[in-house]
N, CA and C atoms as an extended XYZ file, in Angstrom:
570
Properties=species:S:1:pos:R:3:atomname:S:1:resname:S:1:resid:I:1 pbc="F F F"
N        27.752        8.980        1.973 N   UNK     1
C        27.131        7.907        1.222 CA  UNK     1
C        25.617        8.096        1.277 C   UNK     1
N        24.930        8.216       -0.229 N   UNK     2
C        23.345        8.208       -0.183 CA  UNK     2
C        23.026        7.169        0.041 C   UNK     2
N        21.735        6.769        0.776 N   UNK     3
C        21.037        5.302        0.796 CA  UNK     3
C        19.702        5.935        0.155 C   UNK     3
N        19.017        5.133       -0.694 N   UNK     4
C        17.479        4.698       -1.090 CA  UNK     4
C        16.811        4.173       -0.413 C   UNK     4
N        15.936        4.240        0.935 N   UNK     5
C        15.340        3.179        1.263 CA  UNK     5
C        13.850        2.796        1.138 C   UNK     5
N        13.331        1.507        0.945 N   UNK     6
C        12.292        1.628        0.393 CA  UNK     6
C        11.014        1.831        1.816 C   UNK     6
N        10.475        2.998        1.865 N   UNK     7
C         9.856        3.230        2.941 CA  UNK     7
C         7.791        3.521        2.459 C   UNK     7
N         7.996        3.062        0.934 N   UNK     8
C         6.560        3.265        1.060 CA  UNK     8
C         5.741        2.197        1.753 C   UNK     8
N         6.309        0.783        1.864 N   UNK     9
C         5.690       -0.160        2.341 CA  UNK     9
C         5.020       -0.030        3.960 C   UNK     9
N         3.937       -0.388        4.492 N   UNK    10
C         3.340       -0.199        5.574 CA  UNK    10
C         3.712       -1.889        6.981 C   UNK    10
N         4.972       -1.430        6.629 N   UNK    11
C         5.500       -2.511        7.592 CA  UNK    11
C         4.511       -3.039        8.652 C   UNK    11
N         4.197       -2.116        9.437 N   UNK    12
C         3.152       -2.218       10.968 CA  UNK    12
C         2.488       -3.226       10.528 C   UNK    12
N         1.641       -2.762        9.396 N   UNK    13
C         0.469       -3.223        9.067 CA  UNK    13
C         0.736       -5.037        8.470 C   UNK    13
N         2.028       -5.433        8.188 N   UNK    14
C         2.167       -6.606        7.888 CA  UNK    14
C         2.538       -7.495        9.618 C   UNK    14
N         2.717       -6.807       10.046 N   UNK    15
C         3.498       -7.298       11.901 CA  UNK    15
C         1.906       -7.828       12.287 C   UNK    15
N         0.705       -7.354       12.148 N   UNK    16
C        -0.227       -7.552       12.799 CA  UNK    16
C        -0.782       -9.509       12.595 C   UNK    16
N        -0.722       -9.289       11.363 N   UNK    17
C        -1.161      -10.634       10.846 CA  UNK    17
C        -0.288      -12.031       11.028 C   UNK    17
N         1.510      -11.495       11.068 N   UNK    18
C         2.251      -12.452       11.427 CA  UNK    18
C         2.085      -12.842       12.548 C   UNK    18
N         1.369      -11.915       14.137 N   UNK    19
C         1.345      -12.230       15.433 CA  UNK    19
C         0.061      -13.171       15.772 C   UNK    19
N        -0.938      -12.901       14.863 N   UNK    20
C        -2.029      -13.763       14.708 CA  UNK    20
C        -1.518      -14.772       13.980 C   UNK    20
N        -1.025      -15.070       12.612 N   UNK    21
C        -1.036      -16.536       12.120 CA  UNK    21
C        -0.495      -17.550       12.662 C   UNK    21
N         0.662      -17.282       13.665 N   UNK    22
C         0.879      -18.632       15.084 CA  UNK    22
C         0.267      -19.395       15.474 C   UNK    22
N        -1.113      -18.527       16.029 N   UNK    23
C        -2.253      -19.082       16.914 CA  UNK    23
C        -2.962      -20.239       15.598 C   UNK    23
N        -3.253      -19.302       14.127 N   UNK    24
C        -4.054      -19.879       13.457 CA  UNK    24
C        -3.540      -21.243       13.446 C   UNK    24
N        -1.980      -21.237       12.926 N   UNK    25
C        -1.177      -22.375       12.562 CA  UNK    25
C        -1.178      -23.425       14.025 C   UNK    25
N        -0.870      -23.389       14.971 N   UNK    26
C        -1.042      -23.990       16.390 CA  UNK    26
C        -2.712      -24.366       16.362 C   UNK    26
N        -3.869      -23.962       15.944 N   UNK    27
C        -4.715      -24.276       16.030 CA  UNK    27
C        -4.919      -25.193       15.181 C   UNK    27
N        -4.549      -25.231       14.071 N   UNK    28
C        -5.124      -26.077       12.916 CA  UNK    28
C        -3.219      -27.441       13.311 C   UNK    28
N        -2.855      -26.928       13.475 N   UNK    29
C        -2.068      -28.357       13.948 CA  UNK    29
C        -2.478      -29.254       14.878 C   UNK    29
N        -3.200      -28.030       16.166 N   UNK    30
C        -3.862      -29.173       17.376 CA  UNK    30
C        -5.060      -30.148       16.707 C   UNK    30
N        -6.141      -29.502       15.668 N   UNK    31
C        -6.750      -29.983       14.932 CA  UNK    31
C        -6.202      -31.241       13.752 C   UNK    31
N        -5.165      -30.962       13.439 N   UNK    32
C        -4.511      -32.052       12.777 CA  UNK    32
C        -4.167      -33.350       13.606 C   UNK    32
N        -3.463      -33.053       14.439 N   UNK    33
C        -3.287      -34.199       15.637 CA  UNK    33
C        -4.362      -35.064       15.995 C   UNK    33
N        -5.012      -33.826       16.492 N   UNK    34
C        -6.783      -34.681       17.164 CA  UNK    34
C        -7.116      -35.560       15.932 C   UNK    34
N        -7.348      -34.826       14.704 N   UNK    35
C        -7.731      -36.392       13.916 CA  UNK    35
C        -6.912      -37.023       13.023 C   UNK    35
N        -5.626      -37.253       13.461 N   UNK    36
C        -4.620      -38.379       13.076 CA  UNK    36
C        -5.060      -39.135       14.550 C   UNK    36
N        -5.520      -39.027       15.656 N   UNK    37
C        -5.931      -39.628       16.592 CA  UNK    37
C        -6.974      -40.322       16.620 C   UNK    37
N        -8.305      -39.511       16.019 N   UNK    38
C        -9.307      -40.750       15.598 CA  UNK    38
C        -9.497      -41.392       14.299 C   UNK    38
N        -7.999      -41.404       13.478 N   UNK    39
C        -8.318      -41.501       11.868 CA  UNK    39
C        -8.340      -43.584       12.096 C   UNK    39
N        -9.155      -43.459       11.635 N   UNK    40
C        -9.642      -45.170       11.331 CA  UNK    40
C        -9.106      -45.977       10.296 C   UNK    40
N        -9.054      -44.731        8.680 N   UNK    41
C        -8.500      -45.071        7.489 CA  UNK    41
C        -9.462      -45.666        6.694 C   UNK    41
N       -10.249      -45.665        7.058 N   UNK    42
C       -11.657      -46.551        6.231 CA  UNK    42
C       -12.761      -45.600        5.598 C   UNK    42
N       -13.070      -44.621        6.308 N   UNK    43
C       -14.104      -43.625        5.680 CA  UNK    43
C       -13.351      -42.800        5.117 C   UNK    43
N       -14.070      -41.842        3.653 N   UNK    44
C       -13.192      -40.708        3.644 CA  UNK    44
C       -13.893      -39.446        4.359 C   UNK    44
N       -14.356      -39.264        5.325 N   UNK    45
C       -14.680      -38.221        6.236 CA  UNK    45
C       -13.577      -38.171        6.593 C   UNK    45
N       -13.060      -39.366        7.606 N   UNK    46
C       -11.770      -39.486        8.203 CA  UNK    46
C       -10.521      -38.946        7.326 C   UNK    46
N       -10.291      -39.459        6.309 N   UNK    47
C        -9.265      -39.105        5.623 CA  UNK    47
C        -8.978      -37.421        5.323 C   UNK    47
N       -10.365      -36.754        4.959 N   UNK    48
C       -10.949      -35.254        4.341 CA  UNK    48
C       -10.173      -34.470        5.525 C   UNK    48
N       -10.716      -34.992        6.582 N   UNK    49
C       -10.637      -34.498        8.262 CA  UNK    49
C        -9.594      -34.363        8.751 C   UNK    49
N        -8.268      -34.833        7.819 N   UNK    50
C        -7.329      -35.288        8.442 CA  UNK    50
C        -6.366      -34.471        7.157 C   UNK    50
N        -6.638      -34.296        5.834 N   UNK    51
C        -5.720      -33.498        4.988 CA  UNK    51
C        -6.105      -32.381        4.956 C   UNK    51
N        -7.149      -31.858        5.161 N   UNK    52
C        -7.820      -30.798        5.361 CA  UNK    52
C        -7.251      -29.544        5.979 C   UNK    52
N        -7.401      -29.982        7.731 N   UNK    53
C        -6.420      -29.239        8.843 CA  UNK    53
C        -4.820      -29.464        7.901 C   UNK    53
N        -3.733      -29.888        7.671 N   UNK    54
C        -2.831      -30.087        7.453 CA  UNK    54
C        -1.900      -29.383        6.461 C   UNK    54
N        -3.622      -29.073        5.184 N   UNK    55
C        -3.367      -28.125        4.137 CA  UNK    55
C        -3.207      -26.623        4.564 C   UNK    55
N        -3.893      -26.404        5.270 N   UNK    56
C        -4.094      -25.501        5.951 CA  UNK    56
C        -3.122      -24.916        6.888 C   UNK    56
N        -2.421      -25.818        7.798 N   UNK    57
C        -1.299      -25.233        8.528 CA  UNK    57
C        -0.405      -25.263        7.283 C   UNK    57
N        -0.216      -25.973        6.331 N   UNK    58
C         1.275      -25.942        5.196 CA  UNK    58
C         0.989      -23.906        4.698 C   UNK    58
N        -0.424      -23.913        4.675 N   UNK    59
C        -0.669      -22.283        3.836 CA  UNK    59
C        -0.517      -21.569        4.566 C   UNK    59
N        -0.747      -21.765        5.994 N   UNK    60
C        -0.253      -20.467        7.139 CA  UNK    60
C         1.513      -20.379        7.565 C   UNK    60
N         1.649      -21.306        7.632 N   UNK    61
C         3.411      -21.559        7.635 CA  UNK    61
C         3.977      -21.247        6.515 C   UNK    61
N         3.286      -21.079        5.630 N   UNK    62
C         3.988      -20.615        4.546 CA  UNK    62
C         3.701      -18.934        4.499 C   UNK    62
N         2.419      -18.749        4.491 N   UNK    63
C         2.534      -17.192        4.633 CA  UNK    63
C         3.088      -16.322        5.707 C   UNK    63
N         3.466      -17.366        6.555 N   UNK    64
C         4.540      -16.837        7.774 CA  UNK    64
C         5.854      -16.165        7.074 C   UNK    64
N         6.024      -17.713        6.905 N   UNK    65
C         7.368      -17.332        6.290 CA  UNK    65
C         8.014      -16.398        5.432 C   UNK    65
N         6.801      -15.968        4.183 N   UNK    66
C         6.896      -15.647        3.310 CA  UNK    66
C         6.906      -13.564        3.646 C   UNK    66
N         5.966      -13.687        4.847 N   UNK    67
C         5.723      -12.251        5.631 CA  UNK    67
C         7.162      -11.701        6.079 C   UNK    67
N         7.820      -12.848        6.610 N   UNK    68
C         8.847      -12.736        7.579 CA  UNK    68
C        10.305      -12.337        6.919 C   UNK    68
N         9.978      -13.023        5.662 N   UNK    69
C        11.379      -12.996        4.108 CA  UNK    69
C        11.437      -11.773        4.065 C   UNK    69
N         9.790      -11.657        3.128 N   UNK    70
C        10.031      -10.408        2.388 CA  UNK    70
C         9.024       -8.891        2.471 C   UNK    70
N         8.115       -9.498        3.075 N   UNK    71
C         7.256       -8.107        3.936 CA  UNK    71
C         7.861       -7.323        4.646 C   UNK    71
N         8.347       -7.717        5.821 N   UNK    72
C         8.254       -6.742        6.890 CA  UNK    72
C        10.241       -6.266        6.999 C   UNK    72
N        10.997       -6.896        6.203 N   UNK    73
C        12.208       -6.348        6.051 CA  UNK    73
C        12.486       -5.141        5.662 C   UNK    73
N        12.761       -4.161        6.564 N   UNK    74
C        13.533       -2.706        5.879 CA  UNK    74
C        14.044       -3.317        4.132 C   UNK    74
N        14.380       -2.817        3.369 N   UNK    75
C        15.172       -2.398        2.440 CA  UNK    75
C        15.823       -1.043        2.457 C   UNK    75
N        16.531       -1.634        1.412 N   UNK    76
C        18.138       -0.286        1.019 CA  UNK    76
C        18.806       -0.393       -0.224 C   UNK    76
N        18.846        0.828       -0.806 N   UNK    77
C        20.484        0.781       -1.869 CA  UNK    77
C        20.819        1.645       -1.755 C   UNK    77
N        22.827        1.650       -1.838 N   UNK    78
C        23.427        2.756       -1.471 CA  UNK    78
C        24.789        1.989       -2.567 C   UNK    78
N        25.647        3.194       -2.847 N   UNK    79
C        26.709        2.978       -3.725 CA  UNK    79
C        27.978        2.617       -2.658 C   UNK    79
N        28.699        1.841       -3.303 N   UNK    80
C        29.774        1.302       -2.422 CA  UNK    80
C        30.826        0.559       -3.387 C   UNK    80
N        32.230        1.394       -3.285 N   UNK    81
C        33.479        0.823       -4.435 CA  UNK    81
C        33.128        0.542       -5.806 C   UNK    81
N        32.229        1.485       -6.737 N   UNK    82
C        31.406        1.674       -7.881 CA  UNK    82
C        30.641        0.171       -7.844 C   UNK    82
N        29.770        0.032       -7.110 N   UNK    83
C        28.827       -1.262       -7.086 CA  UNK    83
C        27.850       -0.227       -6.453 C   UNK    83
N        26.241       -0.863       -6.664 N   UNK    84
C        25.527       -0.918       -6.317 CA  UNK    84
C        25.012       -2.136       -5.382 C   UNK    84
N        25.044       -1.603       -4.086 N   UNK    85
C        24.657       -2.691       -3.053 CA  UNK    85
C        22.914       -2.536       -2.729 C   UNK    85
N        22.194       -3.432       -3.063 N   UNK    86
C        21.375       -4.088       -2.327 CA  UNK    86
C        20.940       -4.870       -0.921 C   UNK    86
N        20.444       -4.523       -0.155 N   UNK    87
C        20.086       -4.887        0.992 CA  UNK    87
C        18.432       -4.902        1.373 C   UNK    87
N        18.407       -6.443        1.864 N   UNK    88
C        16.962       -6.429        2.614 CA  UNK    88
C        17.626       -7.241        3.957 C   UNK    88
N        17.054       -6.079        5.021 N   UNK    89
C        17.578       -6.339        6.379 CA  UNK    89
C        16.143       -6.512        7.226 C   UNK    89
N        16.503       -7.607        8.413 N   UNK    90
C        15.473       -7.881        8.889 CA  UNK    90
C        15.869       -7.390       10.294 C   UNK    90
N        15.159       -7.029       11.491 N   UNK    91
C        15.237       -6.003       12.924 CA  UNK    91
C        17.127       -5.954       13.135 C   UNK    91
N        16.989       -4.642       11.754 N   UNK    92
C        18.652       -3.922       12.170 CA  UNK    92
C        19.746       -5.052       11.781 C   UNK    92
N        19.362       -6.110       11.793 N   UNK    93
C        20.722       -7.247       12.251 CA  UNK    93
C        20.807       -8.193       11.052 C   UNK    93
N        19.762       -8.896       10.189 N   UNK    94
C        19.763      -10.310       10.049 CA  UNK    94
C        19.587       -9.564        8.391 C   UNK    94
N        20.470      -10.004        7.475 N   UNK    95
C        20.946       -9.322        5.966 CA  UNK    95
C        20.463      -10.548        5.464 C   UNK    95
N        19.020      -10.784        4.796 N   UNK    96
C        18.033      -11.725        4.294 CA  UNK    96
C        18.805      -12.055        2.478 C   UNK    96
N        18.840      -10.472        2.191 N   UNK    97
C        19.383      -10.448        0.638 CA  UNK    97
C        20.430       -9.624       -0.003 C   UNK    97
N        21.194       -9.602       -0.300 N   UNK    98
C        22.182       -8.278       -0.835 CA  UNK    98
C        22.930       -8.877       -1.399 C   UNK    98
N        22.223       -7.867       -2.523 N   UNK    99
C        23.250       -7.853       -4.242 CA  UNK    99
C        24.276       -6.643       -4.427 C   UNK    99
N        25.517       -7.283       -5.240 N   UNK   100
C        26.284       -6.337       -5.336 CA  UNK   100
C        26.379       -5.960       -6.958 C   UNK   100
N        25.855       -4.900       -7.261 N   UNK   101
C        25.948       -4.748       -8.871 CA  UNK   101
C        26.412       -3.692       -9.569 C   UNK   101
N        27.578       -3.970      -10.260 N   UNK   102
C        28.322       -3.310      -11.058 CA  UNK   102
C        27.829       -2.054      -11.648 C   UNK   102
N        28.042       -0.647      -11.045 N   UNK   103
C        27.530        0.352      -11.730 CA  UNK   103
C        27.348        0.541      -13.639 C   UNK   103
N        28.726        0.473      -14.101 N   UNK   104
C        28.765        0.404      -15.451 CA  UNK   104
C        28.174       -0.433      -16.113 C   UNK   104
N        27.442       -1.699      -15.425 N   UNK   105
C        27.288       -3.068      -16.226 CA  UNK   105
C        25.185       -2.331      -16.074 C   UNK   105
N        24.915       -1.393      -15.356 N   UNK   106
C        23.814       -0.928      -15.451 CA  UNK   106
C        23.225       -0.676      -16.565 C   UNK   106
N        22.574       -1.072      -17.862 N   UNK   107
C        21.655       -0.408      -18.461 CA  UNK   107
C        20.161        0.629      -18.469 C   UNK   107
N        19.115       -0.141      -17.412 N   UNK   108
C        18.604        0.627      -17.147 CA  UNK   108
C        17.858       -0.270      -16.012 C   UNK   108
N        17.223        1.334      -15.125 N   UNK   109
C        16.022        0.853      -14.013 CA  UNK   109
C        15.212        0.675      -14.112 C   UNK   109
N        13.956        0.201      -14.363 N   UNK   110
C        12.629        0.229      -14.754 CA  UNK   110
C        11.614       -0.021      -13.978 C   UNK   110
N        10.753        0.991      -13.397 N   UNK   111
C         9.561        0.388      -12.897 CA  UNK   111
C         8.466       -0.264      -13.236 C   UNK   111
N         8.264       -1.782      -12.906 N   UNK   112
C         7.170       -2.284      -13.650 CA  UNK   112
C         5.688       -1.646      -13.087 C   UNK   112
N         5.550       -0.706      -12.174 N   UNK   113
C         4.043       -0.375      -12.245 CA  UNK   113
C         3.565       -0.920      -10.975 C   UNK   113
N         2.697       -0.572      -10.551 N   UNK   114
C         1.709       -0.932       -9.164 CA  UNK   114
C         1.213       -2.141       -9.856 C   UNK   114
N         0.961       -2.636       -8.563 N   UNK   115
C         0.159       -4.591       -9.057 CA  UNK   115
C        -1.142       -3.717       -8.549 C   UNK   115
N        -2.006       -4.135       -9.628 N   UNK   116
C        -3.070       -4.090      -10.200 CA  UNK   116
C        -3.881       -4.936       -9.756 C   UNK   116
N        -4.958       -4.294       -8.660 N   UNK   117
C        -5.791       -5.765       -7.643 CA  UNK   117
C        -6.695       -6.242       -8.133 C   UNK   117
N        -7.126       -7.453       -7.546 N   UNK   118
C        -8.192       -8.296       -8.101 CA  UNK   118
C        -9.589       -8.001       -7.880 C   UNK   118
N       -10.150       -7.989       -8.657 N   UNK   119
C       -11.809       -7.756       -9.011 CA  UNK   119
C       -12.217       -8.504       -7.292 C   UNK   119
N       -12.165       -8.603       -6.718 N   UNK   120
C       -13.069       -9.622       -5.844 CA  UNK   120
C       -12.335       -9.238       -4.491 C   UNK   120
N       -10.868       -8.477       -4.646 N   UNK   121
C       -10.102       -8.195       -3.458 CA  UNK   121
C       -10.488       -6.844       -3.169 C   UNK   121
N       -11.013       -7.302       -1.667 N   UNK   122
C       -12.071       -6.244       -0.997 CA  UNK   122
C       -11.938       -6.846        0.645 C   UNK   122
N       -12.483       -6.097        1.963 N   UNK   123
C       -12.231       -6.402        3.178 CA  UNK   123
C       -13.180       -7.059        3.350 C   UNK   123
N       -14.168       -7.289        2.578 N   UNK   124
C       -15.451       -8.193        3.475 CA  UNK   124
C       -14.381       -9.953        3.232 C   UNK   124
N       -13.026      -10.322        2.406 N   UNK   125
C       -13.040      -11.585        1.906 CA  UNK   125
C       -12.028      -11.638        2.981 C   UNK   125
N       -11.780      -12.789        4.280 N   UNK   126
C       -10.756      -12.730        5.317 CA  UNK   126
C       -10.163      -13.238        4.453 C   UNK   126
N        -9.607      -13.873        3.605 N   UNK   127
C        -8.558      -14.886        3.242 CA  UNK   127
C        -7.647      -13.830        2.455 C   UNK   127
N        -8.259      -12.545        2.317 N   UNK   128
C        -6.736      -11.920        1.761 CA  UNK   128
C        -5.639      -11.465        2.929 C   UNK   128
N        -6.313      -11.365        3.867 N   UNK   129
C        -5.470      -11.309        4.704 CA  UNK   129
C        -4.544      -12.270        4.936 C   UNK   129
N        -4.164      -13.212        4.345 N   UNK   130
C        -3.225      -14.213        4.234 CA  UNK   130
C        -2.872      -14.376        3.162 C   UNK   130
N        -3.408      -14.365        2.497 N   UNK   131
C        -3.207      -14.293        0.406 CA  UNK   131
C        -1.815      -13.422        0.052 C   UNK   131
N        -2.351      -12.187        0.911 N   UNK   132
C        -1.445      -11.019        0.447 CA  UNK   132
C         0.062      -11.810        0.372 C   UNK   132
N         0.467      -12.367        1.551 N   UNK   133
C         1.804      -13.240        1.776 CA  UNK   133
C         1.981      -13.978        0.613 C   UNK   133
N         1.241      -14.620       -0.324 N   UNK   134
C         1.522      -15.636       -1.368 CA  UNK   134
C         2.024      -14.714       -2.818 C   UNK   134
N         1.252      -13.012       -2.191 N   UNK   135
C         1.551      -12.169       -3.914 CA  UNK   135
C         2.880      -11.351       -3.697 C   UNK   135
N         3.637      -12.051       -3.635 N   UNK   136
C         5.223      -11.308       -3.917 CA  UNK   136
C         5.310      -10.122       -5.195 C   UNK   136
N         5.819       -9.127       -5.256 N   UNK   137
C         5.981       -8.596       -6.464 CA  UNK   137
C         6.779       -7.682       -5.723 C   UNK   137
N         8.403       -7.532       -6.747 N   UNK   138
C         9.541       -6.683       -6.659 CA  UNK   138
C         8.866       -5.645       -7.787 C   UNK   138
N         8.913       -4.845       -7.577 N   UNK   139
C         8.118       -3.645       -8.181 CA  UNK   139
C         9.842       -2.945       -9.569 C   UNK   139
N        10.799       -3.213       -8.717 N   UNK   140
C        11.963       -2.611       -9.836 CA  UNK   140
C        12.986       -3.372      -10.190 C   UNK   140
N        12.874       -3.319      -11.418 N   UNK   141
C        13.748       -4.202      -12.596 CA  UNK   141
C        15.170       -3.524      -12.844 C   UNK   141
N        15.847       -3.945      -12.817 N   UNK   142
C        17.126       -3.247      -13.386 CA  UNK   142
C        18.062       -4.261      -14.122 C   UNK   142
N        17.964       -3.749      -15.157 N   UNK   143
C        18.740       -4.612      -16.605 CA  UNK   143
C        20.320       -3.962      -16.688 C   UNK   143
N        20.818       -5.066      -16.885 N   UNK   144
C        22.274       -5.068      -17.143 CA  UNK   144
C        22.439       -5.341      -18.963 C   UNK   144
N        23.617       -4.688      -19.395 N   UNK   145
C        24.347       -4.832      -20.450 CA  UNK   145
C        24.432       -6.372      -20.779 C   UNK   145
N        24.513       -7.155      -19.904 N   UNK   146
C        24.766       -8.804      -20.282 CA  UNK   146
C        23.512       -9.600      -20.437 C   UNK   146
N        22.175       -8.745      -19.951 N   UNK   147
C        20.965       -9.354      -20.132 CA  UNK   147
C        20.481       -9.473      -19.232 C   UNK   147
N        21.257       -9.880      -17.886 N   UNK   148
C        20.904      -10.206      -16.748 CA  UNK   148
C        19.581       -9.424      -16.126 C   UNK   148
N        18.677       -9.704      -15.219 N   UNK   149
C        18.168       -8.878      -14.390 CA  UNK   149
C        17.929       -9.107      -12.726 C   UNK   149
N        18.076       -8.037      -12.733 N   UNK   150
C        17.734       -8.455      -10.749 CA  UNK   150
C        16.481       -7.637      -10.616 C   UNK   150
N        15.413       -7.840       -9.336 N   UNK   151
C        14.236       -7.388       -9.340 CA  UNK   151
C        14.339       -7.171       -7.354 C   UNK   151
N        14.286       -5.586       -7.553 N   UNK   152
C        14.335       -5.162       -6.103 CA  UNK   152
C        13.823       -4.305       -5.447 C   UNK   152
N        13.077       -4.472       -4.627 N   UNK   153
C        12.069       -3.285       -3.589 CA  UNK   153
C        10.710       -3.983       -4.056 C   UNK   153
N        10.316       -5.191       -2.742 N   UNK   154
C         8.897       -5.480       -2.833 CA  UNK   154
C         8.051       -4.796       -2.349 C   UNK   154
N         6.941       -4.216       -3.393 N   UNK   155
C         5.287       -3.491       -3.813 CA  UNK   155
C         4.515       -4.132       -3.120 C   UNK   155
N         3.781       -4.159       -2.109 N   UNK   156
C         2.558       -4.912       -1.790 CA  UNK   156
C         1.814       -4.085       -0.883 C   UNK   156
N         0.122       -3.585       -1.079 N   UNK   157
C        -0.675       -3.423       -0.651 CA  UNK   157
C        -1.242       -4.425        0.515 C   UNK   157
N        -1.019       -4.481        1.729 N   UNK   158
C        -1.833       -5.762        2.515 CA  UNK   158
C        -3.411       -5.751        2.284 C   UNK   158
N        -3.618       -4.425        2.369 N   UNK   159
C        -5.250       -3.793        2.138 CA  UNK   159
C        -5.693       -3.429        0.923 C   UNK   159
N        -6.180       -4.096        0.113 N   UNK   160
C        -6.117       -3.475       -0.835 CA  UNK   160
C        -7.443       -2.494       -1.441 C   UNK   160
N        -8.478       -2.598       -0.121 N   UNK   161
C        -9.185       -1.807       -0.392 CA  UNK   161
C        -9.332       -0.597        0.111 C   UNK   161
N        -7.994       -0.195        0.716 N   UNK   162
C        -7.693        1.616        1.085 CA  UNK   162
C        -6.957        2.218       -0.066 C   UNK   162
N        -6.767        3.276       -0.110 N   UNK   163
C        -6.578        4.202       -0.991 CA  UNK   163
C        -5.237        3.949       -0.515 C   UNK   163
N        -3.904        3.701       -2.177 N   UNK   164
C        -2.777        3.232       -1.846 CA  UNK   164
C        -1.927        4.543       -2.667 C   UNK   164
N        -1.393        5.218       -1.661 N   UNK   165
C        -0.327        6.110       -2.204 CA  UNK   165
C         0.531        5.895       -3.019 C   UNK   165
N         0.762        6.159       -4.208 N   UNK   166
C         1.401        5.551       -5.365 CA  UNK   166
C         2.442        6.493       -5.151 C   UNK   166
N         2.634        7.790       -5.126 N   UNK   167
C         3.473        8.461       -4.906 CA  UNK   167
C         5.022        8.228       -4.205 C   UNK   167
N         4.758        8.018       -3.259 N   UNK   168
C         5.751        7.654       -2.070 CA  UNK   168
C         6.347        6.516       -2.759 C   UNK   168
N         6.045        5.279       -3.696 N   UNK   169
C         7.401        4.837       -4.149 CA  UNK   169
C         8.048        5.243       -5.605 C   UNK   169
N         7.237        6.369       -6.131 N   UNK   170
C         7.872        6.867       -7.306 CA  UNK   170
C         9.038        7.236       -7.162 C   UNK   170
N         8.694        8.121       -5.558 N   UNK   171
C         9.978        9.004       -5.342 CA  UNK   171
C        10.874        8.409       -4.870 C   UNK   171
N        10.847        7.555       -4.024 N   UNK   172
C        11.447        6.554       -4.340 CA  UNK   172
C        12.848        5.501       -5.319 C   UNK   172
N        11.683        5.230       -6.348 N   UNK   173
C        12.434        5.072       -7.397 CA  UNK   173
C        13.102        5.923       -8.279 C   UNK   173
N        12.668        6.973       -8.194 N   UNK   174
C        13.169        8.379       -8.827 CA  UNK   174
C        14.608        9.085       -8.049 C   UNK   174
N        14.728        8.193       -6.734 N   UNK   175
C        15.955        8.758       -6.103 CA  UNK   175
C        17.352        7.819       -6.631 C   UNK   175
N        16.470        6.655       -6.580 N   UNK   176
C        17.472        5.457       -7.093 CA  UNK   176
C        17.835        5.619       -7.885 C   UNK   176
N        17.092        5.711       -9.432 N   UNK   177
C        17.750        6.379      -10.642 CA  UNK   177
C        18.702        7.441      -11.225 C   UNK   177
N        18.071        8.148       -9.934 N   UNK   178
C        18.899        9.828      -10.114 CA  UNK   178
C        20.175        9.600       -9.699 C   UNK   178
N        20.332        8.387       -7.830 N   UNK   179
C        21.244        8.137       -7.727 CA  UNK   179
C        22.300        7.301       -8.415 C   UNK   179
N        22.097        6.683       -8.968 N   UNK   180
C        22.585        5.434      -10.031 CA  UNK   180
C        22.815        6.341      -11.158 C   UNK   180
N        22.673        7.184      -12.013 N   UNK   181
C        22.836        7.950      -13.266 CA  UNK   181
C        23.769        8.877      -12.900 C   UNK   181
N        23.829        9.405      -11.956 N   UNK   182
C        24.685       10.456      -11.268 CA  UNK   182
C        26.611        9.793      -11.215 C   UNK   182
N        25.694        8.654      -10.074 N   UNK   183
C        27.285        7.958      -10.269 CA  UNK   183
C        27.893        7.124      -11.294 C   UNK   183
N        27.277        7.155      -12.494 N   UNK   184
C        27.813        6.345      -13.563 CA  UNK   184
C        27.999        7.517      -14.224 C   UNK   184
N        27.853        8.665      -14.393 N   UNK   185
C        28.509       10.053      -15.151 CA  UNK   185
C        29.686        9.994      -14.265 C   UNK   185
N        29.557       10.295      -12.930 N   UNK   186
C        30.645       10.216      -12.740 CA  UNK   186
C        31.896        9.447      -12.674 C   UNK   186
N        31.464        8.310      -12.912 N   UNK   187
C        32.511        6.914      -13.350 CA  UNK   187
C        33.253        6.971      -14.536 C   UNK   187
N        32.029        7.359      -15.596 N   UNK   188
C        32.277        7.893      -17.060 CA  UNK   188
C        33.429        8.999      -17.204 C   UNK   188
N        33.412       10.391      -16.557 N   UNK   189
C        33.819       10.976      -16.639 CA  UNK   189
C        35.338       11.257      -15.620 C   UNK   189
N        35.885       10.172      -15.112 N   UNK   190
C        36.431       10.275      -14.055 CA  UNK   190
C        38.033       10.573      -14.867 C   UNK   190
């Protein structure tokens, strides 16, 4: 059995920021507490002081989460009883996502392309270092005969101001295809 796995992503490099955003999130909660403790309700300093910290832990808990989904999970596809199985697995054990999709019902794979960074996303700005978590993008489309689509193997640069090997998920996707075309000739022709 071939597997695809998607290995251009720089896993490490997403582990670093999830071990720090705890502290951030624990900090800005102790900060939330402290001023639900002196909130009076009468000024809006008080009030500012008090949604402020709160917004703030909701955006780090969320880019936790969001790191934890779909960053730092291995991915996989491998053929299994003419289906195409999908898998995003989290340390070896914990199966986050997996699709099972009908080889024949395949029309085509399509890569939508590298995400294309923002004018202003550069290392001097800290907040991409948390941002990155909010820009999800499944980099491959695969259309079915019925219309349907599923979108699988998330693309994301954490850095986006190092030089990003584009290569490493062509081939990639170029294995998937080859593998997927291969076994639908041979389905065809069976």
């Amino acid at each position: 059995m071939k597997k695809v796995e998607n290995d251009s992503q720089p896993f490490i490099l997403y582990i670093i920021p999830i071990f720090v955003l705890p502290f951030a999130a624990f900090f800005m909660g102790l900060c939330f507490y402290i001023s639900l403790l002196v909130f009076d309700g009468i000024n809006f300093g008080s009030i500012y002081g008090t949604l402020v910290p709160a917004i703030i832990f909701y955006l780090i808990m969320r880019a936790i989460k969001n790191g934890i989904l779909y960053f730092i999970p291995r991915e996989e596809c491998y053929i299994e009883d003419d289906n195409l199985i999908y898998r995003r697995i989290f340390l070896f054990k914990f199966i986050f996502k997996k699709l099972r999709i009908p080889l024949l019902d395949i029309q085509d794979i399509i890569d939508k392309g590298s995400k294309i960074p923002k004018v202003y996303a550069n290392s001097s700005n800290p907040l991409n270092y948390i941002t990155i978590f909010f820009k999800l993008y499944e980099r491959i489309l695969i259309k079915m005969k019925s219309g349907k689509e599923y979108k699988i193997f998330v693309d994301a640069d954490p850095y986006l101001f190092q030089n990003y090997d584009n290569n490493k998920f062509i081939r990639t996707y170029n294995e998937l295809k080859k593998m997927v075309i291969e076994e639908q000739n041979r389905l065809y022709f069976k």
